[in-house]
C-alpha positions in Angstrom: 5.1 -13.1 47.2 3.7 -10.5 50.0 0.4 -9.6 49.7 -1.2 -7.1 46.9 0.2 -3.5 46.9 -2.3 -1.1 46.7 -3.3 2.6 46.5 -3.2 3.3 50.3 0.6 2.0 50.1 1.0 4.1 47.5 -0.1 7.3 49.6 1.6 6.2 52.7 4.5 5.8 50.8 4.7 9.8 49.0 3.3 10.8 52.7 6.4 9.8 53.9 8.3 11.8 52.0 10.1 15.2 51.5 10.8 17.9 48.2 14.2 19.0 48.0 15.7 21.2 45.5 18.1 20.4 42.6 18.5 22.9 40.1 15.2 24.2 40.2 13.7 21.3 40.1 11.6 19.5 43.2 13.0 15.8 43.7 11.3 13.1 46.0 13.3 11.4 48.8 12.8 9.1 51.3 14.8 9.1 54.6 13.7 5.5 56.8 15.7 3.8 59.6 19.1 4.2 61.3 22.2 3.0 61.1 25.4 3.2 58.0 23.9 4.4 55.5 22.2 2.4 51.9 21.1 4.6 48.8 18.6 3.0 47.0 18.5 4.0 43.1 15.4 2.5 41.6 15.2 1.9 37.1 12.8 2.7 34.3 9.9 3.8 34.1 9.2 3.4 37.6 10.2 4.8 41.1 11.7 4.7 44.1 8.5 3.0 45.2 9.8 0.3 43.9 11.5 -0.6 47.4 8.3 -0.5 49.4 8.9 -4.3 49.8 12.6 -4.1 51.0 12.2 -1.2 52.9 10.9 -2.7 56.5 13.3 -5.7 55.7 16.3 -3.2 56.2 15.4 -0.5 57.6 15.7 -1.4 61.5 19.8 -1.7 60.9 20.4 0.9 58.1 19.7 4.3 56.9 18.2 3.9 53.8 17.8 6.8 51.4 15.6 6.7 48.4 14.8 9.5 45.9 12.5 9.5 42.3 14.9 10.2 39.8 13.9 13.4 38.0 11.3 12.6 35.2 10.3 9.8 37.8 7.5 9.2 40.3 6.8 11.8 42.4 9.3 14.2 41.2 9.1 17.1 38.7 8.7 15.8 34.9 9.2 18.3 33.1 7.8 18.9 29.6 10.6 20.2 27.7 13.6 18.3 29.3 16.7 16.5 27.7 16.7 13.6 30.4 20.4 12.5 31.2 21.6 9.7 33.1 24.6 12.5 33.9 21.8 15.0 35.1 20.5 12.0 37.5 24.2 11.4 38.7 24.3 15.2 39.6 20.9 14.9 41.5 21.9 11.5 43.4 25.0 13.6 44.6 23.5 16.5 45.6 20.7 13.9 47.5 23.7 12.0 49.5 25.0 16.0 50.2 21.4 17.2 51.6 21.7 14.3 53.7 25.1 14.3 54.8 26.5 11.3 52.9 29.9 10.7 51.9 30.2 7.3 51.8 27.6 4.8 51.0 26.4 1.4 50.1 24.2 1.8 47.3 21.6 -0.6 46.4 20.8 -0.4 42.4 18.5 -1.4 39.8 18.0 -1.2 35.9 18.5 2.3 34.6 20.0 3.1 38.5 22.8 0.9 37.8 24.2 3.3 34.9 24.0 5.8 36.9 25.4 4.5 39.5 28.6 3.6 37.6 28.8 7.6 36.5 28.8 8.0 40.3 31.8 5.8 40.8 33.7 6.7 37.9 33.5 10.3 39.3 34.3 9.7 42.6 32.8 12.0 44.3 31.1 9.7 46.7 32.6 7.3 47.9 30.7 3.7 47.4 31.6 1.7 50.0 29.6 -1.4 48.5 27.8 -2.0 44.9 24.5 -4.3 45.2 23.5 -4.7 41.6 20.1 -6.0 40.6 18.8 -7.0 36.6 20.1 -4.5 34.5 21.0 -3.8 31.3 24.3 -2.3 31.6 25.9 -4.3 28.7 23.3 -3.6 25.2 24.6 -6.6 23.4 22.4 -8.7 25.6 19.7 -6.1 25.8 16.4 -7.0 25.0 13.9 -4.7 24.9 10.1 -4.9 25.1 8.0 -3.9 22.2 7.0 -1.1 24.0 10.0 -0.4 24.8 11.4 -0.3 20.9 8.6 1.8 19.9 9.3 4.8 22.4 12.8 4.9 21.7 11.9 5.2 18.4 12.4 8.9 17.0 9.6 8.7 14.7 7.4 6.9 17.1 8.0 7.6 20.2 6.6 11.4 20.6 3.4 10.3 18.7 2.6 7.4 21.2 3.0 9.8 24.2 1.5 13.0 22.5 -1.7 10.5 22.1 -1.3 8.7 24.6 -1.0 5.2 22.7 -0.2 3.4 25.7 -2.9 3.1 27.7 -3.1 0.6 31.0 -4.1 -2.3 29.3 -0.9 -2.1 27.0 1.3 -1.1 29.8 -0.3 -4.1 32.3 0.5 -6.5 29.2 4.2 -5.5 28.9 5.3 -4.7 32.1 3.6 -7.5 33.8 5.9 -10.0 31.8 8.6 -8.6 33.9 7.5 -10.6 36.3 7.6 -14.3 37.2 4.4 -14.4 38.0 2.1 -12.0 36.6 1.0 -9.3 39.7 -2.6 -8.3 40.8 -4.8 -6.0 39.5 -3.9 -3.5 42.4 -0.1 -3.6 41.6 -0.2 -2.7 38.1 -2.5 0.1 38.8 0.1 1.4 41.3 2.8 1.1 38.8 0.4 2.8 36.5 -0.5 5.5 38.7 3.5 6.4 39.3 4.4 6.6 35.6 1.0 9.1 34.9 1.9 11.4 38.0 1.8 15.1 36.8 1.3 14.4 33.2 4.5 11.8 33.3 3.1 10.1 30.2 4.0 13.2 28.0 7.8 12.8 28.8 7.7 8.8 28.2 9.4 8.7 25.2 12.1 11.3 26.8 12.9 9.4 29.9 13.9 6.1 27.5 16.8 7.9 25.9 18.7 7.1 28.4 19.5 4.3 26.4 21.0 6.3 24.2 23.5 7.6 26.6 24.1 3.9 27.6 25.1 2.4 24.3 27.8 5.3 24.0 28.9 5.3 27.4 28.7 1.3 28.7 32.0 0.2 27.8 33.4 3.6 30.3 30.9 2.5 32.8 32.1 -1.2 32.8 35.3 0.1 32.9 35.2 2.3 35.8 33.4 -0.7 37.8 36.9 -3.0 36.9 39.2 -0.6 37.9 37.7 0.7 41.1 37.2 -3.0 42.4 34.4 -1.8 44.9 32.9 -5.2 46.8 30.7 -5.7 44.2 27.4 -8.9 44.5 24.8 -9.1 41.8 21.3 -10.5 42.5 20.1 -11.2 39.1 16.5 -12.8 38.7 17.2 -15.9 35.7 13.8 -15.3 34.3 14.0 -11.7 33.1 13.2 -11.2 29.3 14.6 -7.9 29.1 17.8 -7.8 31.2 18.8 -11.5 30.8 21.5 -13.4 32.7 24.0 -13.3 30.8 24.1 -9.6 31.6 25.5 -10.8 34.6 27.8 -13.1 33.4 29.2 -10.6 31.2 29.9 -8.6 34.6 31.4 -11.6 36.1 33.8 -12.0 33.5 35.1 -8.2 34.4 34.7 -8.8 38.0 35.1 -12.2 39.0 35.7 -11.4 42.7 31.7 -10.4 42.6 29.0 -12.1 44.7 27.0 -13.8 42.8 23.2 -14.6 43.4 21.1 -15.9 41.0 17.5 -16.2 41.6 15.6 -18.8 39.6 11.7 -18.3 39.9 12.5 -14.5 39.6 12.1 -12.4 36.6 13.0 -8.4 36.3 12.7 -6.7 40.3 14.2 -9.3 42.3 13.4 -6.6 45.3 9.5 -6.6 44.3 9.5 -10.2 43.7 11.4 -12.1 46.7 12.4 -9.2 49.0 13.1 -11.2 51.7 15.7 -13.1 49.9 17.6 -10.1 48.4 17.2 -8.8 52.0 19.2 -11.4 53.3 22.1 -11.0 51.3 22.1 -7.2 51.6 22.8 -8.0 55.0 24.9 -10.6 54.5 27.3 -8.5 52.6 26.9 -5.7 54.9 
C-alpha cells in the first residue's frame, strides 16, 4: 500500500477543484488529464476523494472526471433533503453535460454502481464501458455494518446523527474493517474529515436511504445491465465483509461475457487498497 494519506492531500485535492450548479445546489468536480474520457462515481459515505490513489495512475492517458455526489464530500448537504439515487443520476448527467460528455467509460464503486445502472437504463449517456468495483447491487448478499443497520434504522438513525452518536473512534472501528489491512491514523481522519464537511454528520442517516431505493429498484437495475450488454469487468476485492463476492458472482451469472478480477488480499476499495493493480486493468480494458 502507498504511503499514509493525509490532511495536505486532502486540501490539494478540494484545491483542485471547481462548484458547479445543479438545481441550486453547488456540486464538486474534478477535471485531471487528457485523453477519452473516464467518469469516476465514488460510494457511501465517502467521496470522490476516494480516487486520489488512482488518479496519477490514469490520468496521463485519460480525462478523468470526478464529482462528490450531493450529500457527499465537498458538495452541498443539505439539512432538509430526501437524498435519491435518481437525484444523483440527474446530477452525474448534468456533470458529463457541463463538461461536454456524451459518451463515457465510467469507473464505479458501491452506492456509484446503482447509480450508475439508473444512468444506463436511461440512456441518456451513452456508457461506452462499465468498470465495476465491490458493491452491493444485489441485497440478498448485502451485509451491512452495525453502523450501518443502526442509521438506516427509522427509529435510530436521526437520534444517532441529531447527537452525534458516532463519533471518530466508532467510525475508525467500522470503517476501518473495510479494509484488508487496517489504515493509518492519518487516513481515517481524512475519511473522517470528508463525511463531517459542512455539518455532513446531521444528514448521515439520510444519505443511507439509498438503500431503500436499492432494494425496490435492484432487480430493474440488474436488468438494464443484461439487456444493454455494455463491456462490462468487475474488480471485486474477496475480503470485503460488507459487499462480499458473491455479489459478483451473482453479476456473472447475468453477464457472463464480464471481465472478471478478483483481488484476494483486498477488502471493500480495491482503488484505495491496490491502485496500481485496478490501474492496470482499467487500461487493459481501455
Amino acid at each position: 500500500m502507498s504511503s499514509a494519506i493525509t490532511h495536505n492531500n486532502l486540501n490539494h485535492w478540494q484545491a483542485g477543484g471547481q462548484f458547479i450548479s445543479v438545481a441550486e445546489h453547488k456540486i464538486f468536480t474534478r477535471v485531471i488529464g487528457q485523453g477519452k474520457p473516464i467518469l469516476m462515481l465514488h460510494g457511501f459515505p465517502t467521496a470522490s476523494f476516494d480516487y486520489v490513489r488512482l488518479v496519477p495512475l490514469l490520468e496521463d492517458g485519460f480525462r478523468l472526471v470526478l464529482l462528490d455526489f450531493l450529500g457527499f464530500g465537498f458538495s452541498d448537504k443539505p439539512a432538509q433533503h430526501t437524498y435519491s439515487l435518481f437525484e444523483q443520476a440527474d446530477i452525474v448527467q448534468a456533470v458529463a453535460n457541463h463538461y461536454g460528455i456524451e459518451r463515457a467509460t465510467v469507473v464505479t464503486h458501491d452506492m456509484g454502481n446503482s447509480v450508475t445502472l439508473e444512468i444506463l437504463r436511461r440512456g441518456q449517456l451513452e456508457i461506452e464501458k462499465l468498470v465495476m468495483l465491490n458493491g452491493s447491487v444485489l441485497l440478498r448478499y448485502y451485509r451491512p455494518l452495525m453502523t450501518q443497520r443502526l442509521l438506516l434504522n427509522p427509529l435510530t438513525g436521526p437520534l444517532i446523527t441529531r447527537f452525534h452518536l458516532i463519533n471518530r473512534n466508532t467510525f475508525a472501528r467500522q470503517f476501518g474493517s473495510l479494509f484488508a489491512h487496517f489504515p493509518p491514523d492519518e487516513e481515517i481522519d481524512a475519511f473522517w474529515s470528508l463525511i463531517r464537511h459542512n455539518n455532513g454528520m446531521d444528514i448521515y442517516h439520510l444519505l443511507i436511504r439509498y438503500l431503500n431505493e436499492r432494494k425496490l429498484h435492484e432487480y430493474d437495475w440488474l436488468d438494464a445491465l443484461q439487456v444493454h450488454q455494455v463491456p462490462l469487468t468487475l474488480i471485486w476485492g474477496q475480503r470485503d465483509p460488507v459487499s462480499v463476492p458473491k455479489i459478483a458472482e451473482a453479476v456473472l451469472e447475468r453477464r457472463p461475457d464480464a471481465i472478471y478480477v478478483p483481488l484476494a488480499d483486498v477488502s471493500h476499495y480495491p482503488h484505495w487498497e491496490l491502485p496500481e493493480q485496478v490501474a492496470q486493468v482499467i487500461r487493459e480494458q481501455l
